[in-house]
C-alpha positions as CSV (number, residue, x, y, z in Angstrom):
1,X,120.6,95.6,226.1
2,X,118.3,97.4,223.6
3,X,121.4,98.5,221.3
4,X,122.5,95.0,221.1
5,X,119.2,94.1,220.1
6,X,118.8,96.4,217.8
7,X,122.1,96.2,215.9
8,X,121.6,92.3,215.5
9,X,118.0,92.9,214.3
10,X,119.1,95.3,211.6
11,X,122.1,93.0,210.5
12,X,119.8,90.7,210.1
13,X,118.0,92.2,207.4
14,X,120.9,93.4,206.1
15,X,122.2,89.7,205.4
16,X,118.6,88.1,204.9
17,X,118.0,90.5,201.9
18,X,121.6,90.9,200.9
19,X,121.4,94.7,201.2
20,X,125.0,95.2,200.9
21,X,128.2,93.3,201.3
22,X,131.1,94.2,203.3
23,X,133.3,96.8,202.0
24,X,130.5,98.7,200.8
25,X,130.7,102.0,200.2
26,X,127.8,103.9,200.7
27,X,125.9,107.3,200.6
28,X,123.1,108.1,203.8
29,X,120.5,110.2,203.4
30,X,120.1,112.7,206.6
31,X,117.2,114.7,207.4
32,X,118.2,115.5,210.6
33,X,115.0,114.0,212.0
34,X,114.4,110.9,213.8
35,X,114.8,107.6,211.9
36,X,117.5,109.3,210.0
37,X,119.7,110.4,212.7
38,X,119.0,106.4,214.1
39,X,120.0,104.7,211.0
40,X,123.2,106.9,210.4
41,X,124.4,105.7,214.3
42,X,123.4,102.5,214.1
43,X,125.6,102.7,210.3
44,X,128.1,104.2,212.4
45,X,128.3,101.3,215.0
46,X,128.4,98.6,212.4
47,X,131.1,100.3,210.5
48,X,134.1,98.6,211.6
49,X,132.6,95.2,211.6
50,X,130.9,95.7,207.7
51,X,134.1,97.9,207.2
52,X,131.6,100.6,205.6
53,X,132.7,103.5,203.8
54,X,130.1,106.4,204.7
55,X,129.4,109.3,203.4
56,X,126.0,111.5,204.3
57,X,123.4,113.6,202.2
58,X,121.3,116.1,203.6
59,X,119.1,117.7,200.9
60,X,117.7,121.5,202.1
61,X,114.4,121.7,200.5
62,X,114.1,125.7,200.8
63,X,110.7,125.3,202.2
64,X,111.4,126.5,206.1
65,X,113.0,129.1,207.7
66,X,115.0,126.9,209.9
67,X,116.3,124.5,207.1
68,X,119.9,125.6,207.3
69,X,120.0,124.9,211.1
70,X,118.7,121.3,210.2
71,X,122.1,120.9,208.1
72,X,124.2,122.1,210.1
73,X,122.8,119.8,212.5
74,X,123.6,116.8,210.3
75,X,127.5,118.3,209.5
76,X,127.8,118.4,213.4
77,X,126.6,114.8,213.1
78,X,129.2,114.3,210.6
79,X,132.0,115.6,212.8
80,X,131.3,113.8,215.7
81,X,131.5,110.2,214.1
82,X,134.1,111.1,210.8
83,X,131.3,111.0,208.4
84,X,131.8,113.3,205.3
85,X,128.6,115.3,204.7
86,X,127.1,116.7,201.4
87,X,124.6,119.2,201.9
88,X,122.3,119.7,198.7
89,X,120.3,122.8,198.4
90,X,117.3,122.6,195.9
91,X,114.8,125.0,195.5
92,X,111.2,122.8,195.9
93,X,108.8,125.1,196.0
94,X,110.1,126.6,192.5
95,X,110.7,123.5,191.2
96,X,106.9,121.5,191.6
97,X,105.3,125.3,190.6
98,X,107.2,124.9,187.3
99,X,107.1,121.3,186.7
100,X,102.6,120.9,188.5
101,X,104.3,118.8,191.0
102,X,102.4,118.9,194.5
103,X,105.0,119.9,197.1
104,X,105.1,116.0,198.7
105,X,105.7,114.6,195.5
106,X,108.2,117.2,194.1
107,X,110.2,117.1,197.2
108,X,110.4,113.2,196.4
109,X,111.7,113.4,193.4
110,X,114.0,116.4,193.8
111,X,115.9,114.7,197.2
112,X,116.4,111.4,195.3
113,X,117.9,113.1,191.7
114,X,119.8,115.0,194.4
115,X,120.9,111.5,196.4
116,X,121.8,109.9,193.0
117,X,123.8,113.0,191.7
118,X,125.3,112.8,195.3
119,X,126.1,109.3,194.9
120,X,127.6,109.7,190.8
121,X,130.0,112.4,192.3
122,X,131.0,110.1,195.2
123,X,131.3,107.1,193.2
124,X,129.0,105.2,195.6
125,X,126.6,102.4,194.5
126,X,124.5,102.0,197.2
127,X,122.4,104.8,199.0
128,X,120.5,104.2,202.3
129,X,117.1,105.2,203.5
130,X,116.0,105.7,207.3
131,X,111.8,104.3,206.3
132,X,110.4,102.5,208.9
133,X,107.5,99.6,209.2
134,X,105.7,102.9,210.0
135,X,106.7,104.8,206.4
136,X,105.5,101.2,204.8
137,X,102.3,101.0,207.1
138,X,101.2,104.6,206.0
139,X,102.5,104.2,202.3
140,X,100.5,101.5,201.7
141,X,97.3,103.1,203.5
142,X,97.8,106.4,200.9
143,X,98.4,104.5,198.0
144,X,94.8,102.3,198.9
145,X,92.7,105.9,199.4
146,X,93.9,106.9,195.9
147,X,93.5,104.0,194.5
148,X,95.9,101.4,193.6
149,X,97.1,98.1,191.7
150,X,99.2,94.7,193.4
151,X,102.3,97.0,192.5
152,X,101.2,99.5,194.4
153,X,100.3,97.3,197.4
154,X,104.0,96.5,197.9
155,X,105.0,100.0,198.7
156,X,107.9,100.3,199.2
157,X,110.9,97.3,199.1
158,X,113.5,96.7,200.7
159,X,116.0,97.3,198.5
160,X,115.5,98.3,194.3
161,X,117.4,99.7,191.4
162,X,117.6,103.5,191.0
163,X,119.4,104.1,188.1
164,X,122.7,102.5,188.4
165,X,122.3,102.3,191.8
166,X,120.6,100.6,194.8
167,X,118.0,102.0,196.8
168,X,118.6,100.0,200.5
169,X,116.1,100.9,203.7
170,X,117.9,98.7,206.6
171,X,115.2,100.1,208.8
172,X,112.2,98.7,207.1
173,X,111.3,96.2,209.4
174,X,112.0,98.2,212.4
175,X,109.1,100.1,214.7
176,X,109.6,103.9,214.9
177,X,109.1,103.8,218.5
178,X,112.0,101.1,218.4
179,X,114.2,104.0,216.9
180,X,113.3,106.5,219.1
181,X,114.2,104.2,222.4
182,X,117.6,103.7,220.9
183,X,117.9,107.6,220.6
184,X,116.9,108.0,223.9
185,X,119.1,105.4,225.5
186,X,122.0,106.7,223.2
187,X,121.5,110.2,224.6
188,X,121.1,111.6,221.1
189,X,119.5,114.5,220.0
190,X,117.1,115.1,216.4
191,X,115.4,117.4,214.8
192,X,112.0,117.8,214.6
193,X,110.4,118.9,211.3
194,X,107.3,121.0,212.1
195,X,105.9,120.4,207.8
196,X,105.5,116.4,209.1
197,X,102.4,117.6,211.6
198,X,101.0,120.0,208.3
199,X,97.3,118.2,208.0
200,X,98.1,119.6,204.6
201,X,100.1,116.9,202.9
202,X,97.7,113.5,203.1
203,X,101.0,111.5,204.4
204,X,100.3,113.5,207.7
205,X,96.8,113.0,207.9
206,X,97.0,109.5,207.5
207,X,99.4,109.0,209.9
208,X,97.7,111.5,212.5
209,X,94.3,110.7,211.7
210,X,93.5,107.9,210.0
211,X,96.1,105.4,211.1
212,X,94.7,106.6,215.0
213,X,91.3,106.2,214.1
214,X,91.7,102.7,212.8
215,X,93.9,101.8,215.2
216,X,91.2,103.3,218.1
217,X,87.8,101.4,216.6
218,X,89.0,98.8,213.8
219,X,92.4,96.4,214.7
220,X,94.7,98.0,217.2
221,X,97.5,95.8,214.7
222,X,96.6,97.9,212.0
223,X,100.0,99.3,210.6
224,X,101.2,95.0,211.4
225,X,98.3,94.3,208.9
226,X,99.0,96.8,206.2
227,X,102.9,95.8,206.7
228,X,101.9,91.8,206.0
229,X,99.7,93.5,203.3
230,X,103.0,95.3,201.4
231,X,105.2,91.9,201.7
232,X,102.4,89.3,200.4
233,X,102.1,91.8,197.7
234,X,105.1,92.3,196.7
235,X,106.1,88.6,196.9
236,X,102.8,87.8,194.4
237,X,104.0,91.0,192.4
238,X,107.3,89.2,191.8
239,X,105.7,86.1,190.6
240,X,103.6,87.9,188.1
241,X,106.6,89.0,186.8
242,X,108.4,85.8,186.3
243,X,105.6,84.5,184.3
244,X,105.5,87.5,182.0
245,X,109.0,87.1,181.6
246,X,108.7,83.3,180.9
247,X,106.2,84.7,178.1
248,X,108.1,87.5,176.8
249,X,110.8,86.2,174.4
250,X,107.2,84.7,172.3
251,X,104.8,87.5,172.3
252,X,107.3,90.2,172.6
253,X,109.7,91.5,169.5
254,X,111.8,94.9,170.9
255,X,113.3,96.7,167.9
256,X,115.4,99.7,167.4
257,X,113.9,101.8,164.7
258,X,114.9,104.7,162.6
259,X,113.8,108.4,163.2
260,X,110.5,108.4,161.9
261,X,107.9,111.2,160.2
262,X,107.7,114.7,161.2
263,X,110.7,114.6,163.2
264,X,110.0,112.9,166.4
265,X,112.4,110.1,167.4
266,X,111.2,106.3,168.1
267,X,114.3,105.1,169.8
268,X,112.9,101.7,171.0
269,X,109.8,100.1,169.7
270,X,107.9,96.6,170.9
271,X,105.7,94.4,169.2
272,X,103.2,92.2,170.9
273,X,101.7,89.2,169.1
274,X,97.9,89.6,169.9
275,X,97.0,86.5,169.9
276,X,99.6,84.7,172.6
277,X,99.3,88.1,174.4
278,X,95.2,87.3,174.7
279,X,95.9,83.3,175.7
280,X,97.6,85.0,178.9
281,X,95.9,85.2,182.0
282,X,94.7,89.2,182.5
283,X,97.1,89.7,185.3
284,X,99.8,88.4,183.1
285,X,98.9,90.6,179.8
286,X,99.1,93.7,182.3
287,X,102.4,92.7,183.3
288,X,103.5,92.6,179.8
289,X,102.0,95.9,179.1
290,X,103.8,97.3,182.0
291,X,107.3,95.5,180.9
292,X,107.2,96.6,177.0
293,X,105.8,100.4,178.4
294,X,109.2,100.2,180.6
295,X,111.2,98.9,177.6
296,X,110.6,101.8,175.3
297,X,109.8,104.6,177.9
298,X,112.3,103.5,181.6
299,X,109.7,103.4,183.3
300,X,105.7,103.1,183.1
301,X,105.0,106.4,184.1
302,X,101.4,107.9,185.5
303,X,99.3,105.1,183.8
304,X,96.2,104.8,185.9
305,X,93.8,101.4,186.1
306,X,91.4,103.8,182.7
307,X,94.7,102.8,181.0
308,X,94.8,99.4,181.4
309,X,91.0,99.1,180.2
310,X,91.5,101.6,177.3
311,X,94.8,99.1,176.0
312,X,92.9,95.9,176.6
313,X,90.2,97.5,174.5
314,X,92.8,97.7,171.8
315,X,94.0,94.2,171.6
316,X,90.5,92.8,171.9
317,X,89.4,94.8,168.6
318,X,90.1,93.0,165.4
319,X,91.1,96.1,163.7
320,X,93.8,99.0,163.5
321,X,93.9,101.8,165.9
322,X,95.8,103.4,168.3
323,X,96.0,104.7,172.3
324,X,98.3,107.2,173.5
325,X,99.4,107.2,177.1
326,X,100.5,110.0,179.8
327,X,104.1,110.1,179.0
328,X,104.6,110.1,175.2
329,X,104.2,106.7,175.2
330,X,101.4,105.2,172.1
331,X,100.1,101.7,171.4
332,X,99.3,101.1,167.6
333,X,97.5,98.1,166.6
334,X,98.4,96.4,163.5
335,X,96.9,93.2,162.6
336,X,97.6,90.3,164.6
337,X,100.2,93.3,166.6
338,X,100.3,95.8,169.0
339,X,103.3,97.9,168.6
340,X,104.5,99.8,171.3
341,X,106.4,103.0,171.1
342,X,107.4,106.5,172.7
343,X,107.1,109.4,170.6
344,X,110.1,112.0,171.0
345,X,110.3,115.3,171.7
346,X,108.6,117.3,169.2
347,X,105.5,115.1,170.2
348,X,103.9,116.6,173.7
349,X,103.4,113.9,176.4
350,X,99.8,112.5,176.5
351,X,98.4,113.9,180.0
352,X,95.6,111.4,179.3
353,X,94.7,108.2,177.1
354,X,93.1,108.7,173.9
355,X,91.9,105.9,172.1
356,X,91.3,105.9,168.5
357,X,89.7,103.3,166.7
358,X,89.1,103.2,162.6
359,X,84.7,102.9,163.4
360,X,82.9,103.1,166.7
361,X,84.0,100.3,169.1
362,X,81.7,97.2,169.8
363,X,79.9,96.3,173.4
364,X,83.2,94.5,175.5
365,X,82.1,91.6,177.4
């Protein structure tokens, strides 16, 4: 029986990659769409066996007419199989004109600070996702067309930190079309949003267009490839980050520090022996750029590959200067040291690097 099937295949993944234990408690994120509606049921069904405590999330983006019918979809969802539902209203379009998001990546950001507020006020530690081996396929294929590191490669995995909680996607190695067989077999119903055919948002054209086109006169196993692609990546991306962190404790010194001039704070600072940092191999140095930005800054922010060039630059000059980065975040060289540090408030974020050396730079090999 396909359910059968499908319910072993997902608690599969959940045990292979140690998604959650049993017990846990845990928030869903709804859409109303498809693979959400899939992965709530299929939660549902392995409820009394996990001995799951659910709880849903449907954020209403404000962006359609019909958005309140999609959650009161999801709170008849809820009904039916006891699940308590939140529904989060958030005003995107507002939001990414204010902030210069783009619609597709506000939205992103707004629905998951609205899943981990969700989650703080339900004192849940885990939140689920409904992406699919599609989602990954198509990630990986956007994040190639603009360009993209061994990071990026990996799209998205499996299951990650978001601030003190965990980001889990039990349906990540499962088909769409696997999801929508189960629906159909169940006898369930789903909401179709019309925004996910808008040739406007490049998600949708590469999943209507370019996906189809490759598919048609490239490698009919196209979305397999890039799949493959995302988990050799992310498995290399792992081991570039063990050997950083085997080198971190001798090139790297964190440091709180004191306010400093003019007012703006330096909460955290790092400094990076030059030397051991240039006996690494490249890949390695970038990982320890990446690891002291995240030290002092959270995260690493918008840093694009220019970045990377413009901060080798400064470790490869023998003399003092200094590099500021989108996000606050500035690299100072001093002497045989690298120091790096995020600027507080009453410094504007850096929209783009600016390298500053004390005389004109030399040819780079």
């Amino acid at each position: 029986m396909a359910r059968d099937a499908l319910l072993a295949d997902v608690q599969a993944t959940i045990r292979t990659h140690q998604l959650f234990a049993p017990g846990a408690r845990m928030l869903v994120g709804v859409s109303g769409g498809g693979d959400s509606v899939a992965l709530l049921r299929i939660l549902v069904l392995l409820r009394p066996t996990w001995r799951l405590g659910l709880r849903a999330v449907h954020v209403d983006h404000g962006l359609r007419p019909e958005s309140p019918q999609d959650a009161a979809f999801v709170e008849s969802l809820g009904r039916r199989w006891d699940v308590p539902v939140t529904v989060v209203q958030r005003e995107v379009a507002a939001a990414c004109a204010r902030q210069g998001w783009s619609l597709e990546d506000g939205a992103r950001r707004i629905r998951y600070a609205a899943f981990c507020e969700t989650a703080e006020a339900a004192g849940v530690q885990v939140v689920a996702l409904a992406h699919t081996a599609d989602d990954q396929a198509e990630t990986v294929l956007m994040r190639l067309v603009r360009g993209t590191g061994l990071l990026g490669l990996g799209a998205m995995p499996i299951r990650r930190p978001l601030e003190d909680r965990w980001i889990v996607r039990p349906l990540l190695e499962r088909w769409r079309e696997e999801l929508l067989q189960f629906l159909r077999e169940e006898h369930l119903q789903w909401r179709e949003d019309a925004t996910n055919k808008d040739p406007r948002f490049l998600r949708n054209r590469i999943r209507h267009q370019l996906l189809p086109l490759l598919a048609r006169d490239y490698n009919p196993n196209i979305k397999q490839a890039l799949v493959q692609l995302a988990q050799q990546s992310l498995a290399d991306y792992a081991y570039l980050q063990d050997a950083a962190g085997r080198q971190w404790r001798r090139i790297a010194k964190p440091m709180k520090t004191q306010a400093a001039p003019a007012g703006a704070v330096r909460a955290w600072t790092v400094s990076l022996s030059v030397s051991r940092f240039l006996h690494q191999p490249k890949a390695v140095q970038r990982q320890l750029m990446r690891q002291a930005i995240q030290r002092v800054r959270g995260d690493v922010g918008r840093l694009e590959f220019r970045h990377w060039i413009q901060a080798e630059r400064l470790f490869q000059e023998p003399r003092a200067g200094s590099l500021d980065l989108p996000g606050g975040v500035q690299l100072r060289r001093e002497s045989d040291r690298v120091i790096c540090e995020v600027l507080g408030p009453q410094r504007a974020p850096a929209e783009s690097a600016r390298l500053r050396l004390s005389r004109p730079p030399s040819t780079l090999a």
